[in-house]
FIVEXKE-34531 format. One record per residue (C-alpha): residue number from 1; residue in three letters; x, y, z. Coordinates in nm, 4 decimals. Layout:
NODE   n res       px       py       pz
NODE NUM ala        X        Y        Z
...
END
This chain:
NODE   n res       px       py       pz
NODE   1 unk  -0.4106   3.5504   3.9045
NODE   2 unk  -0.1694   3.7389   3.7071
NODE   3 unk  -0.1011   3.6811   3.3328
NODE   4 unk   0.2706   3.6241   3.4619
NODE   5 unk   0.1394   3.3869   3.6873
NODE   6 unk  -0.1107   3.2453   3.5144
NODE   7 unk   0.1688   3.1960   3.2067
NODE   8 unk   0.4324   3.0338   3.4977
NODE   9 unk   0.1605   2.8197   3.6343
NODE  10 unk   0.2320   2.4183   3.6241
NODE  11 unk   0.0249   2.2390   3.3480
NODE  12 unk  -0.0711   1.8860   3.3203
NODE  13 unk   0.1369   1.6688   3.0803
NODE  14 unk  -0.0239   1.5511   2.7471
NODE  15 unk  -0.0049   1.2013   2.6703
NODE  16 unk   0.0936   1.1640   2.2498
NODE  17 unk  -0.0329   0.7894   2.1040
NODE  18 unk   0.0353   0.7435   1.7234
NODE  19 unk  -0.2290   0.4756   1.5550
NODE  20 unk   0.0291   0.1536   1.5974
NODE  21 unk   0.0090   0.2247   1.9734
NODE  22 unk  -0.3865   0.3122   1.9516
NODE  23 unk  -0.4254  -0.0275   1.7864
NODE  24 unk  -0.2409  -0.1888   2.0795
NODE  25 unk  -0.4668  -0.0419   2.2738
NODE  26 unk  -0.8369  -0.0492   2.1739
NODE  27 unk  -0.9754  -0.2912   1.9511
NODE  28 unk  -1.3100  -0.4002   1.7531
NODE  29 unk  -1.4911  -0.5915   1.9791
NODE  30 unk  -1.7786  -0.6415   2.2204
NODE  31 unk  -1.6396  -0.3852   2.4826
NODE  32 unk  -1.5935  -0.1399   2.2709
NODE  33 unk  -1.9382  -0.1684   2.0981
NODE  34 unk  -2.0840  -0.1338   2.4153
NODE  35 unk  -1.8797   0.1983   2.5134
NODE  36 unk  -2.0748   0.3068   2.1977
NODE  37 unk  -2.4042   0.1987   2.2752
NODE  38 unk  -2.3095   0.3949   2.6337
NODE  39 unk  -2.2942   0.7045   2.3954
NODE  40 unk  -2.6329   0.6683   2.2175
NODE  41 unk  -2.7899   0.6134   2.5664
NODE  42 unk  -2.6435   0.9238   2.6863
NODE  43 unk  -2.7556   1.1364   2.3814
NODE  44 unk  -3.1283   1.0042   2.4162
NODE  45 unk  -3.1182   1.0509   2.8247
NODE  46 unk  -3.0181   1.4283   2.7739
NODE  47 unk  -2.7653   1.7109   2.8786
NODE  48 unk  -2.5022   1.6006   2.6027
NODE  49 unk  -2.4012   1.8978   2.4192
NODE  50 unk  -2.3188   1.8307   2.0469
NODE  51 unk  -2.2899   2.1297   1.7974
NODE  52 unk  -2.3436   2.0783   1.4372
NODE  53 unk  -2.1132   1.8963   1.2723
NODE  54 unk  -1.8853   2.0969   1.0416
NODE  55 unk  -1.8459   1.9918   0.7487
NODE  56 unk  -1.6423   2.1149   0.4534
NODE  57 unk  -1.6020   1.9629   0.0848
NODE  58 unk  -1.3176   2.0015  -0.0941
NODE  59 unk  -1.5033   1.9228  -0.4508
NODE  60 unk  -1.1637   2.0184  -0.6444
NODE  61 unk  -0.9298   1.7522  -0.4695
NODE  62 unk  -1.2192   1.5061  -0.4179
NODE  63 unk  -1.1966   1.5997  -0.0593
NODE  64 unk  -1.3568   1.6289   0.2825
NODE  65 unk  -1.3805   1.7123   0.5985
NODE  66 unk  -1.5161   1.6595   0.8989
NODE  67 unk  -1.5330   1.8363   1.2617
NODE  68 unk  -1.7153   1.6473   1.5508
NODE  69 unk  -1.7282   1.7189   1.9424
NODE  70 unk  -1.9527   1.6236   2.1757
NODE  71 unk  -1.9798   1.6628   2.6171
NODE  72 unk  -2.1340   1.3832   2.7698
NODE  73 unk  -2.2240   1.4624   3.1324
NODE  74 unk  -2.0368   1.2250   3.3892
NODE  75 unk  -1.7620   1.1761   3.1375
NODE  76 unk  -1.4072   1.3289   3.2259
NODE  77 unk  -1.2704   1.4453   2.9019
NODE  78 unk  -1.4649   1.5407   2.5083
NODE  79 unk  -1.3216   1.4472   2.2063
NODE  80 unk  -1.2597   1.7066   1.9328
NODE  81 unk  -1.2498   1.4992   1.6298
NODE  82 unk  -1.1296   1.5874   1.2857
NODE  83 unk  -1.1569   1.3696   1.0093
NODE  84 unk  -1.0282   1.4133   0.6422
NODE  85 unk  -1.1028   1.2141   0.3618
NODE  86 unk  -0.9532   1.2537  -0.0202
NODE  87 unk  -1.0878   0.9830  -0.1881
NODE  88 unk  -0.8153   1.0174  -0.5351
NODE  89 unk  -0.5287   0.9720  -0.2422
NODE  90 unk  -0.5283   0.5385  -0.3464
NODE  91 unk  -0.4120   0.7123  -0.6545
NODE  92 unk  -0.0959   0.8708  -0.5201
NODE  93 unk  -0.0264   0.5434  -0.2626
NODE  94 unk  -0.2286   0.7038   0.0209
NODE  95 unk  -0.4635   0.6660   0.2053
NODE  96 unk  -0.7925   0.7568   0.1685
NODE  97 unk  -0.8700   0.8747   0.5336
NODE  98 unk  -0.6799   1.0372   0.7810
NODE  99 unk  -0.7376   1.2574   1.0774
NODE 100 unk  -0.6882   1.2765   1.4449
NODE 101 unk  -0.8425   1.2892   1.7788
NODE 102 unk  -0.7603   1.5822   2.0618
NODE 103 unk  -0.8995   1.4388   2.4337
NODE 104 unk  -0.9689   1.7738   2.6799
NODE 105 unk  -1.0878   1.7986   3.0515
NODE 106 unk  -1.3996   1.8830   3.0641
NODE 107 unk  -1.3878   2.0419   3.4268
NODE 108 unk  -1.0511   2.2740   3.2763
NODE 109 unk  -1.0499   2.2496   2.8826
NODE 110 unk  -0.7001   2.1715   2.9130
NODE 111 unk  -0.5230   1.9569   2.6579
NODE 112 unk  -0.5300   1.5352   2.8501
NODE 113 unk  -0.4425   1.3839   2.5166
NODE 114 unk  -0.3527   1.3761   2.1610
NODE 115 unk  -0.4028   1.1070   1.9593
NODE 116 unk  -0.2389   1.0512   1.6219
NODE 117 unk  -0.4492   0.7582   1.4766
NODE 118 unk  -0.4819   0.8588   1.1002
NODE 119 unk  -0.8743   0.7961   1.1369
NODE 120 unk  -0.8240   0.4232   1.2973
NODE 121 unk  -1.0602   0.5562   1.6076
NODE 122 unk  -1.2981   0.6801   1.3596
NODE 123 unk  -1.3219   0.3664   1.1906
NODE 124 unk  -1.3825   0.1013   1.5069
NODE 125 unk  -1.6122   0.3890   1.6575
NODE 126 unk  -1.8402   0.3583   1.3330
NODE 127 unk  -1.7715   0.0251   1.2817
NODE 128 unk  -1.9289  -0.0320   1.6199
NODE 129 unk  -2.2327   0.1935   1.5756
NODE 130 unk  -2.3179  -0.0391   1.2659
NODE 131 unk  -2.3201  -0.2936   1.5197
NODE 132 unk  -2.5187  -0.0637   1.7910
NODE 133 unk  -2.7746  -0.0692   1.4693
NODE 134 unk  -2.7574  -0.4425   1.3970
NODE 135 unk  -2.8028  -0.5412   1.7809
NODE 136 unk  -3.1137  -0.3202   1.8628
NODE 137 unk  -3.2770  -0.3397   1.4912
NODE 138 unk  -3.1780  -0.6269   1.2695
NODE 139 unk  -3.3566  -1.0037   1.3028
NODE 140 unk  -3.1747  -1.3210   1.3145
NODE 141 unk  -2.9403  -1.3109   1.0595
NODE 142 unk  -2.8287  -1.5919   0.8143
NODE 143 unk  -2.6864  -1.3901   0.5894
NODE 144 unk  -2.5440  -1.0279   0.5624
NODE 145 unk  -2.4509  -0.7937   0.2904
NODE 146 unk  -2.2531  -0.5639   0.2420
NODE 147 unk  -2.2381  -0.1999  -0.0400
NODE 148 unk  -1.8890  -0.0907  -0.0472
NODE 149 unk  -1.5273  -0.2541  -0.0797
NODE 150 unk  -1.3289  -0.0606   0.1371
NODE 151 unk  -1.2093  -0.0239   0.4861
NODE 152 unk  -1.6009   0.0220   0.6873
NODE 153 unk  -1.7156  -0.2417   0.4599
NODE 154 unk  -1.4812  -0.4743   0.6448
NODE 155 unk  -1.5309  -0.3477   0.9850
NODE 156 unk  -1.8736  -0.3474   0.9621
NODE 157 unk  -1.9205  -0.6985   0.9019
NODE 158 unk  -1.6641  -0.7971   1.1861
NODE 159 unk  -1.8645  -0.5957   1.3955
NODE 160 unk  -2.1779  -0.6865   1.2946
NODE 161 unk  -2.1006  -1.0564   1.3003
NODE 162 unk  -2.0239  -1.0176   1.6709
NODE 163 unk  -2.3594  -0.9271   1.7903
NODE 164 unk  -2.5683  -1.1076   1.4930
NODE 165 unk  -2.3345  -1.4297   1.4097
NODE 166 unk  -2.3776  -1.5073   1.0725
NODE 167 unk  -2.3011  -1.8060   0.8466
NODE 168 unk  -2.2633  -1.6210   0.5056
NODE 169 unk  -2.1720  -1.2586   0.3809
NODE 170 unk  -2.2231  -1.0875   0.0325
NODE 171 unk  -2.0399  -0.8613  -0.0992
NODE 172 unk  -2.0990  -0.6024  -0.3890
NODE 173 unk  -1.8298  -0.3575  -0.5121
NODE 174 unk  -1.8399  -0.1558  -0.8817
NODE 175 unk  -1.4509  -0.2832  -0.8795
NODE 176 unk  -1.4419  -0.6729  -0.9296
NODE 177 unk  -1.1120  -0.6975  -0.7594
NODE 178 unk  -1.1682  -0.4879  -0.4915
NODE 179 unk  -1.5149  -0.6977  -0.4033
NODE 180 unk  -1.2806  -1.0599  -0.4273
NODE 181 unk  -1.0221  -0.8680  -0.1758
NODE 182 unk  -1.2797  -0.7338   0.0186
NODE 183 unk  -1.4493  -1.0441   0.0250
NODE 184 unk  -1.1438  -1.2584   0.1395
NODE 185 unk  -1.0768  -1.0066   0.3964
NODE 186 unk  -1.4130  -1.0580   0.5348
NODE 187 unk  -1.4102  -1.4441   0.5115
NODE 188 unk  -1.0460  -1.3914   0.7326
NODE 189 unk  -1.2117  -1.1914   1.0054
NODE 190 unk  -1.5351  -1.3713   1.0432
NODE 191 unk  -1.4704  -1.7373   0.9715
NODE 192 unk  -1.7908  -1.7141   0.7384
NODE 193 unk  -1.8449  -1.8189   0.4025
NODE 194 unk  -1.8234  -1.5061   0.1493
NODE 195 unk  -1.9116  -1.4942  -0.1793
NODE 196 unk  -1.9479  -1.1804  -0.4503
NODE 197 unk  -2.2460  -1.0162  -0.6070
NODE 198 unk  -2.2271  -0.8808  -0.9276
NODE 199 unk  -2.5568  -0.6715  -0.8781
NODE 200 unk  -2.7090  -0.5261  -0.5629
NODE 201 unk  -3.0838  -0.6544  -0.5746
NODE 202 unk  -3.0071  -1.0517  -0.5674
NODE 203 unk  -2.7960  -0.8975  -0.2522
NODE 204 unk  -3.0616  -0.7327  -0.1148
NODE 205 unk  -3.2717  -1.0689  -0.1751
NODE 206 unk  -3.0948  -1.2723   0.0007
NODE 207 unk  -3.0134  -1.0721   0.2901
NODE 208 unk  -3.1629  -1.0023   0.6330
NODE 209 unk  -2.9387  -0.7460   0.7469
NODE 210 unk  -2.7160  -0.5166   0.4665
NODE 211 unk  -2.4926  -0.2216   0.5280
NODE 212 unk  -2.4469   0.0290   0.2836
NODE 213 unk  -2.0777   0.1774   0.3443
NODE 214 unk  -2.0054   0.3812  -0.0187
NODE 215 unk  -1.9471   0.7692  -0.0620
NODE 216 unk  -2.2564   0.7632  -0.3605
NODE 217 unk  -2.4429   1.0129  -0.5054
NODE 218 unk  -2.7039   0.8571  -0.6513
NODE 219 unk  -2.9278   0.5720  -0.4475
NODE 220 unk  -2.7771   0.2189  -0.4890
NODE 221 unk  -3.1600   0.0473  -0.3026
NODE 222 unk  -3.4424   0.1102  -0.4170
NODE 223 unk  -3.7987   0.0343  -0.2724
NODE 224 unk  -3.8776  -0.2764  -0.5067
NODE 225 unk  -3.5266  -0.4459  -0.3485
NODE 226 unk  -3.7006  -0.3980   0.0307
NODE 227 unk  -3.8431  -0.7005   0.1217
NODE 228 unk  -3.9762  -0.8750   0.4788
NODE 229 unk  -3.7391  -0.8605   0.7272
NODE 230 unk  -3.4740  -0.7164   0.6072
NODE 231 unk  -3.2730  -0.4342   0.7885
NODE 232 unk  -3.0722  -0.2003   0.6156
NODE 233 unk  -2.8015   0.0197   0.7820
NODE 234 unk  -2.7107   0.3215   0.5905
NODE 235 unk  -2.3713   0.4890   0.7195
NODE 236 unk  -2.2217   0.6116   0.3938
NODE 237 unk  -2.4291   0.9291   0.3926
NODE 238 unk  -2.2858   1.1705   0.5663
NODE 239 unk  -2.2479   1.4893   0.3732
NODE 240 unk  -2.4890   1.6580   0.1699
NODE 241 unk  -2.5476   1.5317  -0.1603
NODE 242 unk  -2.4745   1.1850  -0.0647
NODE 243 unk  -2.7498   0.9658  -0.0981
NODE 244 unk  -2.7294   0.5444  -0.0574
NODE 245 unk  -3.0950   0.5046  -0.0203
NODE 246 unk  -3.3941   0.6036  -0.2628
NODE 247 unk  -3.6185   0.8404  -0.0376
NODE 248 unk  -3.8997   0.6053  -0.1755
NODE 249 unk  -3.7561   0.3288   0.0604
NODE 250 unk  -3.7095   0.4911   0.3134
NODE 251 unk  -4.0903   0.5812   0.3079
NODE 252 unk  -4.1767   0.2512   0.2275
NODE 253 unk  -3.9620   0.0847   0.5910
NODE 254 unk  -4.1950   0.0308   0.8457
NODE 255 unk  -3.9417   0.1661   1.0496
NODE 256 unk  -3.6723   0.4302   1.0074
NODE 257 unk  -3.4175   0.5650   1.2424
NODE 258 unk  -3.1697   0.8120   1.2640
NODE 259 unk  -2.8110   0.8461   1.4931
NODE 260 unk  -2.9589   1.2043   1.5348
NODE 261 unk  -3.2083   1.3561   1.2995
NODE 262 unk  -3.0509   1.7045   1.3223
NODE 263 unk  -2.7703   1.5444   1.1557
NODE 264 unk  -2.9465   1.3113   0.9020
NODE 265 unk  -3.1583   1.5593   0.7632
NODE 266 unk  -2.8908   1.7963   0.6854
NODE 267 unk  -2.6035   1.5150   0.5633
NODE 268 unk  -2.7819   1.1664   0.5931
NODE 269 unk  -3.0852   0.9423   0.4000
NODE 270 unk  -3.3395   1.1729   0.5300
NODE 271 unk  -3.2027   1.4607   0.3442
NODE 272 unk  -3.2461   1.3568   0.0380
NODE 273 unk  -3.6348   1.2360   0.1189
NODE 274 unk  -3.6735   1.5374   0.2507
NODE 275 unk  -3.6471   1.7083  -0.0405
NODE 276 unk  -3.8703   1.4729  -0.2355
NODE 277 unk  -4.1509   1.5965   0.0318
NODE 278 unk  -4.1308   1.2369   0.2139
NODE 279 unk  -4.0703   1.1059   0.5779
NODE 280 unk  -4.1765   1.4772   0.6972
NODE 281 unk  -4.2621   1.3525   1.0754
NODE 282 unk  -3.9798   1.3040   1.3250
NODE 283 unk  -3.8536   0.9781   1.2980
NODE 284 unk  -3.7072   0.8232   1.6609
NODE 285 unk  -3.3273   0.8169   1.7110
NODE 286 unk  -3.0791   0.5000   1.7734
NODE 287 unk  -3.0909   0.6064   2.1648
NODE 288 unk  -3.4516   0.6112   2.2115
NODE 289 unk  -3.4606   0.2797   2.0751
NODE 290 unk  -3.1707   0.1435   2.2918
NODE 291 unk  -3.3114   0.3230   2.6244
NODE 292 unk  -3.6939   0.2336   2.5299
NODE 293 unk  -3.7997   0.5721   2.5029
NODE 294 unk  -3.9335   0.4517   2.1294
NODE 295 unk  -4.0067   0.1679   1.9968
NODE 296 unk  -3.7700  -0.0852   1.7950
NODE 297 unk  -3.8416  -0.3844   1.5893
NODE 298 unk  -4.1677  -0.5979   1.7063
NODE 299 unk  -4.1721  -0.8403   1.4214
NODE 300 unk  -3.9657  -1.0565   1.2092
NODE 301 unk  -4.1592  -0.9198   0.8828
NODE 302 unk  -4.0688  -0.5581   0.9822
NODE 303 unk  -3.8474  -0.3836   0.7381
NODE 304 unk  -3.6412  -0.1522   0.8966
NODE 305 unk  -3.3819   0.0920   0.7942
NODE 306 unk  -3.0712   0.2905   1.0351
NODE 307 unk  -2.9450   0.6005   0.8927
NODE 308 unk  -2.5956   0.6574   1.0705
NODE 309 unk  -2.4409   0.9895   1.0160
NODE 310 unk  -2.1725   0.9722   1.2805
NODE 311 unk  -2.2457   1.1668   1.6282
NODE 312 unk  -1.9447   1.3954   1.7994
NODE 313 unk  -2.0776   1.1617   2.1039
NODE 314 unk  -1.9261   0.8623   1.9728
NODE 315 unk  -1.6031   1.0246   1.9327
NODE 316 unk  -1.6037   1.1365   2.2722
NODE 317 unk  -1.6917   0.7964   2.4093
NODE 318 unk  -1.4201   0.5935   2.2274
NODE 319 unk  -1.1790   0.8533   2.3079
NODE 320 unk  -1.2753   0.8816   2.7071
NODE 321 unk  -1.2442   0.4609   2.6636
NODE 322 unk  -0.9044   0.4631   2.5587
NODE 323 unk  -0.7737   0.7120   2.8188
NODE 324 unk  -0.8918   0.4568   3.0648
NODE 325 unk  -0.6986   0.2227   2.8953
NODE 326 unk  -0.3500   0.3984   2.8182
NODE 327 unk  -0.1677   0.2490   3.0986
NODE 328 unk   0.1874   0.3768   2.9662
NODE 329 unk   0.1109   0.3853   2.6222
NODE 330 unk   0.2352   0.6717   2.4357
NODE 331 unk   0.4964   0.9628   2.4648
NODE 332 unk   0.4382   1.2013   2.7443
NODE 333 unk   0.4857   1.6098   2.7184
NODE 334 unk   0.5072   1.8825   2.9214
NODE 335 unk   0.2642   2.1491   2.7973
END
């Protein structure tokens, strides 16, 4: 074909959601954890491309940024996912994430769908892994904690609390206020009883399944807080140089896994014990687990640790989901 023809040649329309619309469509719940789970499977069973992620800090604006893709084989579109976060925006009366989603055919690499969603399918997507984590790795829970006061912190116990129900949540922030808002939020969401920590080990203690969900530097559990039966998943580690969990516990777990260990040892947990000289085997990944390929959990007592990083594959997956979904959502464009 000519370039005039090729330039005069019909093109699909794109289809143009902002985040209300996105939220009308998709939600947190057991459908869409599942579409996740779909995604770890996939990566474990093979043939999913995934590049590095890349990953840029803006250290002068307290900045970052994030660029994830992923093809899953079978799947008709991939997700090219990019996801700012300027943490002094609160400051300014912004937000602190932000970002977008692009959906492309994966038989043409043409443009399917755009969607504007200011980091809303970033947040249920991770939300959901947490609860991936929690479903293939955590015991019976009675009570769950939770590091952080912001937005994961509160999707991460909705999520969690609908694959491991339950009855009480704690919550630790270094802002008082923000942990009683947080706290409320989570007692609106979950129907559960929520009370506020004022210090992470009696957390810890009284916890069988925590989630750390903070952008910190230096580790906020240490070993001597581990105790039987606990499961800790780690998600707010996911540049380098930010470290949740003291490489002594995660040597200490009797079992520690990783969304993908290419990505964990560069930006997650294992980095940072890495570099202490610990945990220098290959540790199994979320998918093995879910597809058997390696072994979960096998007893109550077990302490176990999930180090989620955030996979290009799970943007892919909760993009394809919503395309399926669309109906007539959304402003359509001629390309």
């Amino acid at each position: 074909m000519t370039t005039e023809a090729q330039a005069s040649a019909p093109r699909p329309d794109i289809r143009i959601l902002t985040e209300a619309q996105l939220r009308g469509v998709v939600s947190l719940d057991l459908e869409t954890i599942d579409v996740i789970e779909n995604g770890f499977r996939a990566l474990a069973e093979g043939g999913v491309v995934m590049p590095p992620v890349l990953s840029m800090a803006i250290a002068a604006h307290h900045g970052e940024v994030d660029v994830k893709t992923a093809y899953v084989p079978g799947v008709d579109g991939f997700a090219l996912k990019v996801s700012p976060g300027f943490f002094d925006n609160p400051q300014l009366g912004l937000p602190s994430l932000n970002g977008l989603m692009i959906l492309l055919s994966t038989k043409t690499g043409l443009v399917q769908a755009v969607f504007l969603d200011n980091g809303y399918l970033t947040d249920i997507r991770t939300a959901a892994a947490g609860a991936v984590a929690a479903r293939h790795l955590a015991p019976d829970v009675e009570t769950a904690g939770v590091i952080g006061t912001g937005v994961q912190a509160r999707l991460q116990m909705q999520a969690a609390h609908l694959v491991r129900p339950f009855k009480r949540c704690l919550v630790w922030g270094r802002d008082a206020q923000k942990a009683k808002a947080c706290a409320v939020d989570i007692a609106a969401m979950t129907g559960v009883e929520v009370a506020v920590m004022t210090e992470i080990a009696p957390l810890v203690a009284q916890s069988q399944l925590v989630v750390t969900t903070t952008p910190a530097t230096t580790p906020l559990i240490t070993a001597d807080m581990l105790h039987d039966g606990v499961h800790i998943t780690a998600m707010g580690s996911d540049q380098a140089g930010k470290n949740e969990i003291a490489p002594e516990a995660l040597a200490t777990a009797d079992l520690y896994v990783c969304d993908r260990v290419s990505q964990c040892e560069v930006l997650g947990e294992l980095r940072a014990a890495r570099a202490q000289g610990l945990m220098r085997h290959t540790p199994p990944e979320l998918g093995q687990i879910i597809t058997g390929v390696a072994q979960g959990r096998t007893d109550l007592r077990q302490i176990t640790i999930c180090d989620l990083t955030g996979t290009g594959v799970q943007d892919t997956a909760i993009a394809s989901h919503v395309a399926t979904r669309l109906g007539d959502a959304g402003t359509v464009i001629s390309a």
